[in-house]
PDB file as gemmi writes it, atoms N, CA and C in Angstrom:
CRYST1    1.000    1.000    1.000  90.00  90.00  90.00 P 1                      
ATOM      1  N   UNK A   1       7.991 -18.471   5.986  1.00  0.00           N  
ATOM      2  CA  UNK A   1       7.888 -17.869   4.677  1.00  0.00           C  
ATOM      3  C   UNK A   1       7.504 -16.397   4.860  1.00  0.00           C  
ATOM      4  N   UNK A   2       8.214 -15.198   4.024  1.00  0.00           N  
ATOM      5  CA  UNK A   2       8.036 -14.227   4.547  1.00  0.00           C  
ATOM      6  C   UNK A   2       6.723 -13.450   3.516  1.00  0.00           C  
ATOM      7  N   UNK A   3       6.134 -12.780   4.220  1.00  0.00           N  
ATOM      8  CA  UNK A   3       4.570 -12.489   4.293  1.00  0.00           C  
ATOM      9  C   UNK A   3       5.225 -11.083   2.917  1.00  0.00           C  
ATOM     10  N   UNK A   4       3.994 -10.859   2.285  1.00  0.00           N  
ATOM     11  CA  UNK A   4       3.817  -9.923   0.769  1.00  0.00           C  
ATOM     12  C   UNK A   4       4.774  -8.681   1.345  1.00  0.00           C  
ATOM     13  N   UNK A   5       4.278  -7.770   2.349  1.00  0.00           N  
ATOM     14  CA  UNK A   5       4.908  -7.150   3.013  1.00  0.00           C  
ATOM     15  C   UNK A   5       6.116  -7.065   3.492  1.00  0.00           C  
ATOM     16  N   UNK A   6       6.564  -8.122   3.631  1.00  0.00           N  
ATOM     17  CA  UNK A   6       7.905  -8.055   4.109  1.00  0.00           C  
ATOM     18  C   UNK A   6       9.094  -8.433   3.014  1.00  0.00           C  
ATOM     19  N   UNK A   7       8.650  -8.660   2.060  1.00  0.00           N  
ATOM     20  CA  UNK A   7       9.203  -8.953   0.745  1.00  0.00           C  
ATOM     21  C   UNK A   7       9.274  -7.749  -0.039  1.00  0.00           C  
ATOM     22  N   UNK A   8       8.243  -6.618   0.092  1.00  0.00           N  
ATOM     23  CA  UNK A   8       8.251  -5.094  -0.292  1.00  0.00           C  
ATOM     24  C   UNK A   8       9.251  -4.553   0.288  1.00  0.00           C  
ATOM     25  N   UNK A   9       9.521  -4.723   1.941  1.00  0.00           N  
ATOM     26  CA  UNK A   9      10.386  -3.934   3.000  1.00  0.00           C  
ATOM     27  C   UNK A   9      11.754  -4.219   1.831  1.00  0.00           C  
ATOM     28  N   UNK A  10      11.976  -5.902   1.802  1.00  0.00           N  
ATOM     29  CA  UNK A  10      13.901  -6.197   1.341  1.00  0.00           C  
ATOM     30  C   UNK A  10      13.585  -5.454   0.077  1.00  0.00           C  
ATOM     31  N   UNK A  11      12.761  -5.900  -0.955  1.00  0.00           N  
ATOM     32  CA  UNK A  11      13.252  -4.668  -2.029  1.00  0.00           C  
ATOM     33  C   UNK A  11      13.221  -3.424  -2.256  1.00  0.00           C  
ATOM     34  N   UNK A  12      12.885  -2.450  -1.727  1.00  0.00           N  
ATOM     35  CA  UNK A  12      13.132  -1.433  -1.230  1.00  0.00           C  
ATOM     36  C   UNK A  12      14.347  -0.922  -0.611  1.00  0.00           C  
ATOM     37  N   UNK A  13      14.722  -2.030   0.184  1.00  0.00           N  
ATOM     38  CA  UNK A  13      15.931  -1.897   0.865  1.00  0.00           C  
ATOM     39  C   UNK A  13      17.154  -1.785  -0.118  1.00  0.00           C  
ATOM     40  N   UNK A  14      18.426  -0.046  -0.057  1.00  0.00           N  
ATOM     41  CA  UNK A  14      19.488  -0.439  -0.851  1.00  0.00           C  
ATOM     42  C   UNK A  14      20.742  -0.067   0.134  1.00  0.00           C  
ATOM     43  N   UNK A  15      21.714  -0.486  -0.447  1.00  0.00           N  
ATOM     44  CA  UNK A  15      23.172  -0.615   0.710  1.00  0.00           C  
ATOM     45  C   UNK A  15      23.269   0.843   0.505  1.00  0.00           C  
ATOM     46  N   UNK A  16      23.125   1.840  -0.663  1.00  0.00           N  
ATOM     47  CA  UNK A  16      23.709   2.714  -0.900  1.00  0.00           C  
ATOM     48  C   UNK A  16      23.225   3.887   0.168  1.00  0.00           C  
ATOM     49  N   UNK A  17      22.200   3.582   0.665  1.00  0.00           N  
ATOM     50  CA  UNK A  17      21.213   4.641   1.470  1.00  0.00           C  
ATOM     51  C   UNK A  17      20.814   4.061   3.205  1.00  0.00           C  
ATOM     52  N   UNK A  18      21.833   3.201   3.230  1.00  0.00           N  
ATOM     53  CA  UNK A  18      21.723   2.206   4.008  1.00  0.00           C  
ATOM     54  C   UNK A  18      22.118   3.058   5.361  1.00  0.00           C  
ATOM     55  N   UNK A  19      23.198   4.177   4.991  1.00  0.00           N  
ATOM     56  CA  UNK A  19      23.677   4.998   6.774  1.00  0.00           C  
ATOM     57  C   UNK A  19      22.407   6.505   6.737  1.00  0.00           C  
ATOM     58  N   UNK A  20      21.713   6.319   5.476  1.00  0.00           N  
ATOM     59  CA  UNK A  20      21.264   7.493   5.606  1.00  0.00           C  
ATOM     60  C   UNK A  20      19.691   7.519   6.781  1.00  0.00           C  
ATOM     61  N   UNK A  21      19.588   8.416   7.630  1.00  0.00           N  
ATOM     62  CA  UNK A  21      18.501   8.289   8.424  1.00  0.00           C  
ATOM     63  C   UNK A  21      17.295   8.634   7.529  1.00  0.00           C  
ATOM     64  N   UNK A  22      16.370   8.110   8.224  1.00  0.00           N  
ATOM     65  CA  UNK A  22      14.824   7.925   7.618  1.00  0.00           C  
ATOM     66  C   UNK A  22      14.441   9.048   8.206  1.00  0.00           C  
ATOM     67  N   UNK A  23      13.622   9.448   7.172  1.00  0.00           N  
ATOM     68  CA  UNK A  23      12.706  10.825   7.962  1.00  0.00           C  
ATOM     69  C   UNK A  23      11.128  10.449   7.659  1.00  0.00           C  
ATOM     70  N   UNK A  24      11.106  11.381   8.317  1.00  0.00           N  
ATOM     71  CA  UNK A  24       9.226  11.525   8.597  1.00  0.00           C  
ATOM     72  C   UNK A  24       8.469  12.364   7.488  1.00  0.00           C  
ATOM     73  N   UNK A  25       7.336  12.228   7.124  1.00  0.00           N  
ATOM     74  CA  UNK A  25       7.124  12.698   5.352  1.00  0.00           C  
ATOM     75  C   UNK A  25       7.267  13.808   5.682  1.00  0.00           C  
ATOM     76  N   UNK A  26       7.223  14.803   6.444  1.00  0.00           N  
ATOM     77  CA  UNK A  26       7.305  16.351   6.504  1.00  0.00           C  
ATOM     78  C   UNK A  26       8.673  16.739   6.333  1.00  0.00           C  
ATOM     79  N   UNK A  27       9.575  16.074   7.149  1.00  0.00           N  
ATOM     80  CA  UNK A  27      10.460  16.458   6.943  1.00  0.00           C  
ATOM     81  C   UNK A  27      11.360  16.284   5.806  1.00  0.00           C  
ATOM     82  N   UNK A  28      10.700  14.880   5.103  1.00  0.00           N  
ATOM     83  CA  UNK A  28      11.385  14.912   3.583  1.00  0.00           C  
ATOM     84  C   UNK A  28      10.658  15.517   2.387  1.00  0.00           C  
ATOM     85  N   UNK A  29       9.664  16.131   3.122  1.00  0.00           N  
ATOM     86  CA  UNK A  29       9.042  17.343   2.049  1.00  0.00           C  
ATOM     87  C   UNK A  29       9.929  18.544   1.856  1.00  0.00           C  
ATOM     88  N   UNK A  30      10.147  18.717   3.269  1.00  0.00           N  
ATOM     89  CA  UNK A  30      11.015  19.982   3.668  1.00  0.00           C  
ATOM     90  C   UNK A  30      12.631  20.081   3.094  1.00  0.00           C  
ATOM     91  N   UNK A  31      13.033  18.385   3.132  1.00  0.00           N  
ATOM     92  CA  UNK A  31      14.307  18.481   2.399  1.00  0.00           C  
ATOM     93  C   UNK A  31      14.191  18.434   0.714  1.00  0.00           C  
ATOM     94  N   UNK A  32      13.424  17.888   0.635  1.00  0.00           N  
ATOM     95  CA  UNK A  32      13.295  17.719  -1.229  1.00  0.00           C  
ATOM     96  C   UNK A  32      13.224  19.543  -1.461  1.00  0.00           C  
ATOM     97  N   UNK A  33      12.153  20.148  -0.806  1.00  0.00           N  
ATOM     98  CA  UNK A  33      12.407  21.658  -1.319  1.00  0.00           C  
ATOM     99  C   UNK A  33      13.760  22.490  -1.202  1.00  0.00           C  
ATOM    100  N   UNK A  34      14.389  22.182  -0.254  1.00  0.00           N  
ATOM    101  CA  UNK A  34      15.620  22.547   0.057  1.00  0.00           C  
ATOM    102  C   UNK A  34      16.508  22.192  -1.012  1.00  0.00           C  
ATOM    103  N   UNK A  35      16.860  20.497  -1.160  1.00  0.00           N  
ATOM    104  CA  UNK A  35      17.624  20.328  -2.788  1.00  0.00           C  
ATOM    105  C   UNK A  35      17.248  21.232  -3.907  1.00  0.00           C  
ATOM    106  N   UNK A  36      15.962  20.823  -4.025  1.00  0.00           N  
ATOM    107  CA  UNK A  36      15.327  21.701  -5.284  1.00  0.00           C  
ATOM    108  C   UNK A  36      15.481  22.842  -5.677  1.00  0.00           C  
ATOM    109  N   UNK A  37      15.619  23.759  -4.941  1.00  0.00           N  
ATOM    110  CA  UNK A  37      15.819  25.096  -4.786  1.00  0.00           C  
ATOM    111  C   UNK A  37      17.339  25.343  -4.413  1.00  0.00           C  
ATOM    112  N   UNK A  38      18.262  24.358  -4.336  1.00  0.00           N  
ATOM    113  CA  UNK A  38      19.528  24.166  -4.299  1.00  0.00           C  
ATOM    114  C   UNK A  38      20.636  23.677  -5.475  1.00  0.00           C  
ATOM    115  N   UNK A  39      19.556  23.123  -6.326  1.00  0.00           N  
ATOM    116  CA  UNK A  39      20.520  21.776  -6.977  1.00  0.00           C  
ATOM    117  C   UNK A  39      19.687  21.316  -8.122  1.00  0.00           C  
ATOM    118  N   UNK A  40      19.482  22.726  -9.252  1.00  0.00           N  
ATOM    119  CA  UNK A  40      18.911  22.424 -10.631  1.00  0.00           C  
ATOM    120  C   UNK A  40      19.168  21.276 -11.735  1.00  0.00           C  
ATOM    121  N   UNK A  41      20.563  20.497 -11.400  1.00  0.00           N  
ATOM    122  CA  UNK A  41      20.978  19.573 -11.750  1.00  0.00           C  
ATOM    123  C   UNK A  41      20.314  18.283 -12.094  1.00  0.00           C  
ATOM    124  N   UNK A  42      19.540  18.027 -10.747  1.00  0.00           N  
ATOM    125  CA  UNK A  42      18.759  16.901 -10.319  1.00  0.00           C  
ATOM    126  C   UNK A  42      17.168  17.301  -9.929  1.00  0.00           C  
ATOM    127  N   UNK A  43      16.728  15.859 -10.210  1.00  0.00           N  
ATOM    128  CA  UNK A  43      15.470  15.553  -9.554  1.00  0.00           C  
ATOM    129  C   UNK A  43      15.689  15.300  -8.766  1.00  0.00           C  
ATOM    130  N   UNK A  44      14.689  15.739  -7.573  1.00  0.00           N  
ATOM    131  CA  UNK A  44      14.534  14.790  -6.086  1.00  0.00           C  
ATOM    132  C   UNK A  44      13.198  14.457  -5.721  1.00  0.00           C  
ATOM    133  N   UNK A  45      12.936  13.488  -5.608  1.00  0.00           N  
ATOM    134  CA  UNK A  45      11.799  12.543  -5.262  1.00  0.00           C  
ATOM    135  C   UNK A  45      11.905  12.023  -3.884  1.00  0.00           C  
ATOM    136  N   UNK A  46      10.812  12.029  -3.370  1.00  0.00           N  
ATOM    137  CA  UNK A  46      11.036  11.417  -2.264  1.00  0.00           C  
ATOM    138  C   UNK A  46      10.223  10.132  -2.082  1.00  0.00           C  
ATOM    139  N   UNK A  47      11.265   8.866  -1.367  1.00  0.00           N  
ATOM    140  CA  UNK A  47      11.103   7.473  -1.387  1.00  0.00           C  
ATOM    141  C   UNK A  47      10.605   6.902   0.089  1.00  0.00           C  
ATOM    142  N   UNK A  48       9.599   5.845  -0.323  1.00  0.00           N  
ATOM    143  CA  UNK A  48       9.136   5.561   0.831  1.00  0.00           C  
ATOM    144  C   UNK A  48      10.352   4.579   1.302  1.00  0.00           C  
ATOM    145  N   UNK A  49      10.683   3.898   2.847  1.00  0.00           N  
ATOM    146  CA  UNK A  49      11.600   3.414   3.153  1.00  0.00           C  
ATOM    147  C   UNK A  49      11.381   1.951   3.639  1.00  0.00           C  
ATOM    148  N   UNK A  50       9.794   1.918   3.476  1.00  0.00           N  
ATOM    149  CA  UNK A  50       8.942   0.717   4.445  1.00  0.00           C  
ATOM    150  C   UNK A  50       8.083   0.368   3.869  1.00  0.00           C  
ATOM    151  N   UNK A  51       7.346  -0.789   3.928  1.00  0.00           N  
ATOM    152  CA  UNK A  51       5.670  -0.710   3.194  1.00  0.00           C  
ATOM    153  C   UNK A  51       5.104   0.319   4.236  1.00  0.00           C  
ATOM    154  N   UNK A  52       5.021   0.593   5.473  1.00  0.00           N  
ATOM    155  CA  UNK A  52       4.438   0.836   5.874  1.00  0.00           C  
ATOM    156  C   UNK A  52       3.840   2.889   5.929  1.00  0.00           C  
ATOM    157  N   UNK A  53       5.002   3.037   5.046  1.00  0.00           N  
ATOM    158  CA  UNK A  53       5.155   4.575   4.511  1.00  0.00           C  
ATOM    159  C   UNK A  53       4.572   5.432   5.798  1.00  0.00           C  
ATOM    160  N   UNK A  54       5.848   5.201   6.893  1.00  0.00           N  
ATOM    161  CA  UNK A  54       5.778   6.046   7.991  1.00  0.00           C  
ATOM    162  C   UNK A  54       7.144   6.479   7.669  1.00  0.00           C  
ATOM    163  N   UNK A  55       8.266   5.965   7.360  1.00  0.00           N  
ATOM    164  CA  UNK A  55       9.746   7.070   7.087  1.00  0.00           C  
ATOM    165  C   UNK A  55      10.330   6.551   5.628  1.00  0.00           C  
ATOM    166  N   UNK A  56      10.577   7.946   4.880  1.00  0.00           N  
ATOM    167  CA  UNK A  56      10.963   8.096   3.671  1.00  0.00           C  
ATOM    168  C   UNK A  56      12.520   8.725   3.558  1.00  0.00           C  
ATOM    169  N   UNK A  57      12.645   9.026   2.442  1.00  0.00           N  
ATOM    170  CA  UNK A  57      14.088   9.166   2.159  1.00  0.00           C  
ATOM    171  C   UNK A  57      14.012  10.287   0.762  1.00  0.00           C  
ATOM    172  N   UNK A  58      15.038  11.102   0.780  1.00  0.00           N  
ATOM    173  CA  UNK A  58      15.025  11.883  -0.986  1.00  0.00           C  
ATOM    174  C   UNK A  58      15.921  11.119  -1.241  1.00  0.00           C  
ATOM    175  N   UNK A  59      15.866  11.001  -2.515  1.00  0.00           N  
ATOM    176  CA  UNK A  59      16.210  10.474  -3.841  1.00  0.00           C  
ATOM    177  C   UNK A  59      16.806  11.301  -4.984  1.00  0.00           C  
ATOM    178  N   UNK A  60      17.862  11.766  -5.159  1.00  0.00           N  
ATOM    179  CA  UNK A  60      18.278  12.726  -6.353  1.00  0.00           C  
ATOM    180  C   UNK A  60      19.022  11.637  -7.456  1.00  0.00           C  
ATOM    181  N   UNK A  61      18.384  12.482  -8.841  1.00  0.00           N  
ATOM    182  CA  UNK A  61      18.567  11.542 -10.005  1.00  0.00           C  
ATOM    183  C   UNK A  61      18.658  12.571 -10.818  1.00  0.00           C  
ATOM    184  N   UNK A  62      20.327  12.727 -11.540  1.00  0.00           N  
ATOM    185  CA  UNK A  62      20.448  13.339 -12.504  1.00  0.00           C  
ATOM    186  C   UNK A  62      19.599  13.793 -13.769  1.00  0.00           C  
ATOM    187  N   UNK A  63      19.144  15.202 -13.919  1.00  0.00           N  
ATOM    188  CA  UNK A  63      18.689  14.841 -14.731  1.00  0.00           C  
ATOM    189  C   UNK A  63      19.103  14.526 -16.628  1.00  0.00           C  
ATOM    190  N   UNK A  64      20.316  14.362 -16.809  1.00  0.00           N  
ATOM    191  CA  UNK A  64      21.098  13.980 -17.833  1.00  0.00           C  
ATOM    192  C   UNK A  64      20.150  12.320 -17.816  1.00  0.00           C  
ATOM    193  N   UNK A  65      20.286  11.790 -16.820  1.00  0.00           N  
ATOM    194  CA  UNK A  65      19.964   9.938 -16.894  1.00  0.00           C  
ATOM    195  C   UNK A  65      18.330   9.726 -16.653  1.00  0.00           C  
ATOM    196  N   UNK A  66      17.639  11.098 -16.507  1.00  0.00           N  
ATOM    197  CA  UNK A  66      16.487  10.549 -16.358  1.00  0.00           C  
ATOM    198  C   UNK A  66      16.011  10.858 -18.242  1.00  0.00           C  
ATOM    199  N   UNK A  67      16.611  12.301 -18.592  1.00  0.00           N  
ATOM    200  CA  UNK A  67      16.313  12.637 -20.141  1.00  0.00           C  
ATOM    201  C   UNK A  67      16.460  11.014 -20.800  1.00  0.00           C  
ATOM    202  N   UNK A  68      18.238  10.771 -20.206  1.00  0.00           N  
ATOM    203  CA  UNK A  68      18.314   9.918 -21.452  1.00  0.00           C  
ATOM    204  C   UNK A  68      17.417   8.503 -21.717  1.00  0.00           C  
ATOM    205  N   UNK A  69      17.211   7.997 -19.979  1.00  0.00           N  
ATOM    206  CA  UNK A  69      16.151   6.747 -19.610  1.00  0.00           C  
ATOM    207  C   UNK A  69      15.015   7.444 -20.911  1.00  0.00           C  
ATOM    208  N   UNK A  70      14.416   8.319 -21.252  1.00  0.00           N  
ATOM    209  CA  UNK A  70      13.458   8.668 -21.583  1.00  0.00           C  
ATOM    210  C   UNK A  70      13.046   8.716 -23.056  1.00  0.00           C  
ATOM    211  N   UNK A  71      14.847   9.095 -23.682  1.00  0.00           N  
ATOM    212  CA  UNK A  71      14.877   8.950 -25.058  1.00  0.00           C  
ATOM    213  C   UNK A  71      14.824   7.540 -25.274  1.00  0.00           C  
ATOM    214  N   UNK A  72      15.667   6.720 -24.411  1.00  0.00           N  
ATOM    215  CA  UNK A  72      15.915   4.841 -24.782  1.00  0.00           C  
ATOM    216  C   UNK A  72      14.565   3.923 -25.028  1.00  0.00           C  
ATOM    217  N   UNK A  73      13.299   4.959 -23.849  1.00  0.00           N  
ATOM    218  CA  UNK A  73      11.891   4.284 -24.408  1.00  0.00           C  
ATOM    219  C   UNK A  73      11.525   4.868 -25.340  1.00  0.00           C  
ATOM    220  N   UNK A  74      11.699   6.019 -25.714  1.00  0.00           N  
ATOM    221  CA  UNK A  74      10.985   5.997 -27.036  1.00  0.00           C  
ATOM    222  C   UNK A  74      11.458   5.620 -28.125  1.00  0.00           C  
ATOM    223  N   UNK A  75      12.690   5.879 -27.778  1.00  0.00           N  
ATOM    224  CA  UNK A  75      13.238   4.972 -28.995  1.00  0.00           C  
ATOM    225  C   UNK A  75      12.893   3.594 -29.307  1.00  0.00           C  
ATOM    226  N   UNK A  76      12.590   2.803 -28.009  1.00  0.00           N  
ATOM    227  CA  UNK A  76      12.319   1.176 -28.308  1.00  0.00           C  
ATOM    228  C   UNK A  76      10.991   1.117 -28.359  1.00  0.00           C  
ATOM    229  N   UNK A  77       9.483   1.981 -28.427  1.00  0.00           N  
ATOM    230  CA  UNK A  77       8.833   2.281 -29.029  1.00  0.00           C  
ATOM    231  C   UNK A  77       8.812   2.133 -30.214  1.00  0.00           C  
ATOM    232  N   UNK A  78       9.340   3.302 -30.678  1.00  0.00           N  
ATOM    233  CA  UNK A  78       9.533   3.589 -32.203  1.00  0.00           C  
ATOM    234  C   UNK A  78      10.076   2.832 -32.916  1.00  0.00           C  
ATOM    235  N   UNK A  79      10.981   1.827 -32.573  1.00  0.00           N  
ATOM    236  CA  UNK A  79      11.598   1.130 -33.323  1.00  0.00           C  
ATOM    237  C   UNK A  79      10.567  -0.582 -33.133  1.00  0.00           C  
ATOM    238  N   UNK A  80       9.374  -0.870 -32.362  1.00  0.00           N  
ATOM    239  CA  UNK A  80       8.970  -1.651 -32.308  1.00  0.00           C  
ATOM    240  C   UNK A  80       7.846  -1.012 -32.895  1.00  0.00           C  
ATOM    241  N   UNK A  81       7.213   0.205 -33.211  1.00  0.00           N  
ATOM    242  CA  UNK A  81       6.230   0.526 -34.380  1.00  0.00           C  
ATOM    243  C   UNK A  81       6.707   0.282 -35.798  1.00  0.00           C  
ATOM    244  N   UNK A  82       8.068   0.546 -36.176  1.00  0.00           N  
ATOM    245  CA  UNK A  82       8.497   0.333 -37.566  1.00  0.00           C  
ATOM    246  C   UNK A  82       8.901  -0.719 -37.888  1.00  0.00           C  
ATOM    247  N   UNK A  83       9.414  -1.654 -36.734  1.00  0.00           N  
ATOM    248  CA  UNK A  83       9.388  -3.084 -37.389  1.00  0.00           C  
ATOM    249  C   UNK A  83       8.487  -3.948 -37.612  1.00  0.00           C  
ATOM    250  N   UNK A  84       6.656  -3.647 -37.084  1.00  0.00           N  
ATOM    251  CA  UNK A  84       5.723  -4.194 -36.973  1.00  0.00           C  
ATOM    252  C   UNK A  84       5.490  -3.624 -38.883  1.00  0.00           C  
ATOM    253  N   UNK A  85       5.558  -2.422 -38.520  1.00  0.00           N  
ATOM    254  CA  UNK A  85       5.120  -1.517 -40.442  1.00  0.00           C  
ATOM    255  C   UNK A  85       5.795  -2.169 -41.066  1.00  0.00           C  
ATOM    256  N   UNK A  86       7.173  -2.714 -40.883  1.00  0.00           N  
ATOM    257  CA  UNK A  86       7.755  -3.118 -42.422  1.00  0.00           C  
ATOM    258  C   UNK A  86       7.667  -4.548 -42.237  1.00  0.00           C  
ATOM    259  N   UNK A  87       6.469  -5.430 -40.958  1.00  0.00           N  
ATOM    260  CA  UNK A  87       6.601  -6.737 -41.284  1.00  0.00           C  
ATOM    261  C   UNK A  87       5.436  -6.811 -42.286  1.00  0.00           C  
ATOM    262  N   UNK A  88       4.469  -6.055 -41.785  1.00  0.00           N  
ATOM    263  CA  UNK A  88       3.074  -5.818 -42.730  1.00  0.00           C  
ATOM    264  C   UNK A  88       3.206  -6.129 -44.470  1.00  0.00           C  
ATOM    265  N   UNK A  89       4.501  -5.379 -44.468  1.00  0.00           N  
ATOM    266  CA  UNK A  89       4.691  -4.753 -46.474  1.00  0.00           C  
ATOM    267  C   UNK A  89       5.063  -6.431 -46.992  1.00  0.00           C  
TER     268      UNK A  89                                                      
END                                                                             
């Protein structure tokens, strides 16, 4: 049975990033500034690759899909404050 840890490692794990090499946190400090200062488009975050957060990975995420992720919660917020108000009436 596989241990808490090693159940973190598989989800973490994605095919899409799967040829990309792991770096060492400095050096994906060093690349996130590089995008950043490259590529106003996107966010870049940088992802751990292990539980053991010895090699990470950047991460770029449009920011069109992070705005819109952002409007969809507040919207389902807002729309779960006004249906609570008009169960009240």
């Amino acid at each position: 049975m596989p241990s808490l840890m090693e159940s973190t490692d598989y989800d973490l794990f994605e095919y899409r990033h799967a040829d990309e090499p792991a770096l060492a946190l400095d050096e994906a400090v060093k690349r996130a500034a590089q995008l950043r200062s490259s590529d106003a488009a996107h966010f870049h975050r940088i992802v751990p690759v292990d539980s053991d957060m010895t090699s990470f990975r950047v991460e770029s995420i449009s920011r069109a899909a992070v705005y819109s992720e952002l409007l969809s919660r507040w919207s389902e917020l807002l729309n779960r404050f006004v249906s609570k108000a008009a169960a009240k009436r």
